[in-house]
C-alpha positions, 0 to 999 in steps of 0.5 A: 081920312088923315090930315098932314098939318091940318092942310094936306089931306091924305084920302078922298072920300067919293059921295057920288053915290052916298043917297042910294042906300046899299048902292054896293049891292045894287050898282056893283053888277051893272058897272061890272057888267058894262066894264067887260062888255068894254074890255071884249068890245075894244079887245074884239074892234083892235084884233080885228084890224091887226088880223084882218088884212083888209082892215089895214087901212088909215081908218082902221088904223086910227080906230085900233088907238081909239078902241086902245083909249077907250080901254084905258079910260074904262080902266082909270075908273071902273076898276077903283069904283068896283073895289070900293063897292066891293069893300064898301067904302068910297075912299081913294089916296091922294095919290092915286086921286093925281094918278087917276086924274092925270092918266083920265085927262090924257086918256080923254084929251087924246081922244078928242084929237083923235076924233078930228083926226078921223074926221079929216081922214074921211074929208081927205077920203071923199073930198080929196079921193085922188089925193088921199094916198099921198095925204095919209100914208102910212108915215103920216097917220102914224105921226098923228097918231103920236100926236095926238097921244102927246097932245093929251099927255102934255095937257094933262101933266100941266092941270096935274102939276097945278092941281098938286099944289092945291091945299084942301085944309082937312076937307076931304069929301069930293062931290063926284065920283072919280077924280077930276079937275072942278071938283078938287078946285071947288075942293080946294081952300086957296087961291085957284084963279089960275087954276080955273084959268087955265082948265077955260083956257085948255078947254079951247084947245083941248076940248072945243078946237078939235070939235069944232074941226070936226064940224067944220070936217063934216060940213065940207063932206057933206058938201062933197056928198051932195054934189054926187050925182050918183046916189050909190056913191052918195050912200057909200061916203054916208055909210063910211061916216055914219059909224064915227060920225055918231061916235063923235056925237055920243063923246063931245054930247058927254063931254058938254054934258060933264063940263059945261052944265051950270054949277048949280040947280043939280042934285048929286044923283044926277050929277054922279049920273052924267059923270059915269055917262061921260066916262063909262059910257062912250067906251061901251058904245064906240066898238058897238056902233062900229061893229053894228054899223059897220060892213067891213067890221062884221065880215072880218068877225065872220071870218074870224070866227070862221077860221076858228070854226076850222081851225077847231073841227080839224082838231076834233077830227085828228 
């Protein structure tokens, strides 16, 4: 915990779980546990569409980057908490502490774009069905894919770039338990009005714009959806949003829960809690609800696992 010129600190110590005692012991197995069921999960969700012809359509394609984002973000944080439970001390560089906020921000902010980005690949499907090959072909969906990869790269690199000039004058303790923009600011010993300033703004752009796109997505499906006259349609173009449409919520329900509840009024334990529902939690859930809920996903696993099934008994049999 060594301080350069009595302003710059040159490690953080997490307290997001300083009041469970022996917390090394008891958490160390669930967030293994929940990090490898989302690595197998996502790995599973992205061979699947690489593999499976049927599944080479935009909606799957924009669903192979989010399995690709929800890998990453699991691997921002899980890996250094399972260390530091591993060697017992909850520390992180200062360093490693701009590294882990700059690649979490990019991670989660691509991820929201992403998620409009869906949403209008499914009004584009049921609301514009005869127009939907020409609205997203494959020159299209790759270029906002990029887009949106570079939407949250540049939104993070400007928070990092501010956040690299904060001075914390020896303190050193973050109330959280990775690193993320509130609490390096609360941390903070010098102005950072701009700072604040800038993280409401981004939140406009990067956090509430995309959901509120999403939203106003839904409200012209759903509208589309009621005026069917066949209820076998009607429960088609549900069945097809079901799976993103809960994506969506479990995210930006995180999300809100993480960044906009009041700053005071909530005890560490429950703050730590919301936080590792906002990070951990989603990417272990996104490829389930797609699996679970999703016809097409589950025939090409079957035949996958199909194939495989020959492809080994052959080899047994020679």
């Amino acid at each position: 915990m060594g301080v350069r010129n009595e302003t710059q600190v040159v490690e953080f110590v997490f307290l997001g779980f300083s009041g469970i005692p022996n917390s090394h012991i008891y958490l160390f197995l669930p967030f293994l546990v929940i990090y490898l069921v989302t690595m197998l999960g996502n790995l599973m969700i992205f061979t699947l569409i690489q593999l499976d012809s049927s599944l080479h359509s935009p909606m799957y394609y924009f669903l192979s980057h989010l399995s690709c984002l929800d890998i990453c973000i699991s691997s921002v944080t899980v890996p250094k908490i399972l260390v530091n439970f591993l060697y017992q001390r909850q520390t992180i560089t200062y360093n490693q502490c701009l590294a882990q906020m700059f690649f979490l921000m990019s991670f989660t902010g691509t991820e929201a774009a992403l998620l409009a980005v869906m949403a209008y690949d499914r009004y584009a499907a049921i609301c514009k069905p005869l127009h939907y090959s020409r609205l997203m072909y494959t020159k299209v969906c790759a270029i906002l894919a990029f887009a949106t990869w570079v939407w949250g790269f540049l939104d993070s690199a400007l928070h990092t770039a501010l956040s690299s000039k904060l001075q914390f004058c020896g303190v050193n303790q973050i109330h959280h338990i990775f690193c993320d923009i509130p609490p390096l600011i609360k941390l903070s010993c010098n102005d950072v009005h701009i700072n604040q300033l800038t993280t409401h703004i981004a939140s406009l752009f990067v956090g509430t714009a995309p959901f509120l796109f999403t939203i106003l997505s839904y409200i012209f499906i759903l509208s589309s959806i009621l005026k069917m006259h066949s209820n076998t349609s009607k429960h088609k173009a549900f069945s097809t949003c079901a799976s993103h449409l809960t994506v969506v919520i479990v995210y930006f329900g995180n999300a809100l829960l993480n960044y906009n509840r009041p700053s005071a009024g909530y005890s560490l334990e429950i703050d730590t809690l919301v936080s590792t529902m906002y990070c951990i939690i989603p990417p272990m859930l996104n490829p389930l609800i797609y699996s679970l809920r999703n016809k097409e996903v589950k025939g090409a696993l079957k035949k996958v696992l199909e194939s495989q099934r020959k492809v080994y008994m052959g080899s047994r049999k020679q």
